[in-house]
N, C-alpha and C positions, 0 to 999 in steps of 0.2 A: 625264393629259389626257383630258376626255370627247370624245366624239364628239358630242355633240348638247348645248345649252346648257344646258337644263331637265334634264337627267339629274342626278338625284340621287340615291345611294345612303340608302335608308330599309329599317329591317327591318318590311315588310308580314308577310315571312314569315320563318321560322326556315332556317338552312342548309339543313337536311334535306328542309325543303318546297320550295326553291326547287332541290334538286336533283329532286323527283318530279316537278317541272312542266315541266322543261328534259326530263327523261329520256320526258314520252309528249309533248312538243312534238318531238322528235329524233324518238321514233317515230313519228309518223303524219306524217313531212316524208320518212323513208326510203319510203317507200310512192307515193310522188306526186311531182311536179314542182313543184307548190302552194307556196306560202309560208307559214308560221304566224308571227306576230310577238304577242308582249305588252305592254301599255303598262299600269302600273298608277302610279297617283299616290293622296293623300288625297281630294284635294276636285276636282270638276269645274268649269270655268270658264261651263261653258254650262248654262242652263234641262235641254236635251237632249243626253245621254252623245253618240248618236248624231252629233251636231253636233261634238264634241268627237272623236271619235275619226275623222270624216271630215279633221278638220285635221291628226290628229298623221299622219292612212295618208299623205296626201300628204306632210307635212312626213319623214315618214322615208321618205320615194320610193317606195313600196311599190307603187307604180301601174307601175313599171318595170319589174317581171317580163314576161319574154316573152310569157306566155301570161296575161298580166293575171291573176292566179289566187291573188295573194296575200290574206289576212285576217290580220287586226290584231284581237283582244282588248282592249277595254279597259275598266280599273277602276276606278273610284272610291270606296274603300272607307270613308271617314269619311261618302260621302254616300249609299252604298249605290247604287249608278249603275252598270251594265255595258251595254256594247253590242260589238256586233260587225261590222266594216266588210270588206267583201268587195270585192275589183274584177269589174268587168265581166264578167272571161271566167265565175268560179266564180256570180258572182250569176246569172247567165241560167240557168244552171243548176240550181239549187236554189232562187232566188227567195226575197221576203221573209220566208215563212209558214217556212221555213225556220230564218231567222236568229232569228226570232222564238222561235221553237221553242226554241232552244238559249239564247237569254237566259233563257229561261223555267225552262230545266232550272240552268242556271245559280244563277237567283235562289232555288230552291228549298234549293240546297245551301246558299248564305250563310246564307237564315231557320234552319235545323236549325244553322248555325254550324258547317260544314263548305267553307270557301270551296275549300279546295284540291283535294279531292274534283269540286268543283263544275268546275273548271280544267278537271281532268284529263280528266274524260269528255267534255266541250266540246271538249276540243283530238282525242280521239280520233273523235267523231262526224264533227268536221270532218275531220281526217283521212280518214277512209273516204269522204266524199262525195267530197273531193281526190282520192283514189285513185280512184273508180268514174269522174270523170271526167277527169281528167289523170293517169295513171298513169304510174309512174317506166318510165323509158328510162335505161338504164344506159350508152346511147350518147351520151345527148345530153342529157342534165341534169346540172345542176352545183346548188351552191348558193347562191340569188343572193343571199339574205340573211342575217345574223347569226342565230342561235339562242340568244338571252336574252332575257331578262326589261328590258324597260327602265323602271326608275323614275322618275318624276317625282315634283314635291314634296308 
């Protein structure tokens, strides 16, 4: 049974890669209080990823982190489409020129045809801003959300 309706198992990536991408989403989520989440599908529904990936953050509750700090990854790989949706607490923080920043680093790896590479350092840059500004409490953090990869169609 899926947890969400649109979930669909698709090989974007090979086992091995979808294990590199869990293993530095795990690390830069021990580091922080922060949320990392992934949503990858083929094709985007919206003109703008951005717009799309505003729907799935809400749609997979991701606004419900305590310290509002979660970011969502998302991919659209048949349309070449990535954006990056932050809540409140992390966006004050680091701001748009930021998010920007990292689609940018992002989109450079897919052109060289290295998307997972492209992932990997994305999820650790985020990571580290996570850390510098919500850093792990070993007291009082838990983890609010899943650590996978969620595909869509």
């Amino acid at each position: 049974m899926r947890l969400f309706p649109w979930q669909k198992q698709t090989e974007f990536f090979s086992h091995t890669e979808q294990e590199q991408i869990l293993a530095a989403l795990r690390a830069a989520e021990q580091r922080t209080s922060g949320e990392l989440r992934i949503f990858v599908e083929s094709r985007c529904r919206y003109v703008d990823a951005i717009d799309r990936a505003a729907e799935l953050f809400f749609q997979l509750q991701m606004d419900a982190t305590s310290q509002r700090n979660g970011v969502l990854l998302y991919l659209a790989l048949a349309d070449h489409q990535v954006a990056i949706y932050g809540d409140a607490g992390i966006h004050e923080k680091v701001g748009q020129q930021y998010w920007e920043a990292e689609v940018g680093k992002m989109l450079r790896h897919f052109r060289e045809q290295h998307p997972v590479d492209g992932i990997i350092e994305c999820l650790g840059d985020i990571g580290d801003a996570l850390h510098q500004f919500f850093p792990y409490d070993q007291s009082t953090d838990k983890n609010e959300l899943p650590d996978d990869i969620i595909f869509g169609r």
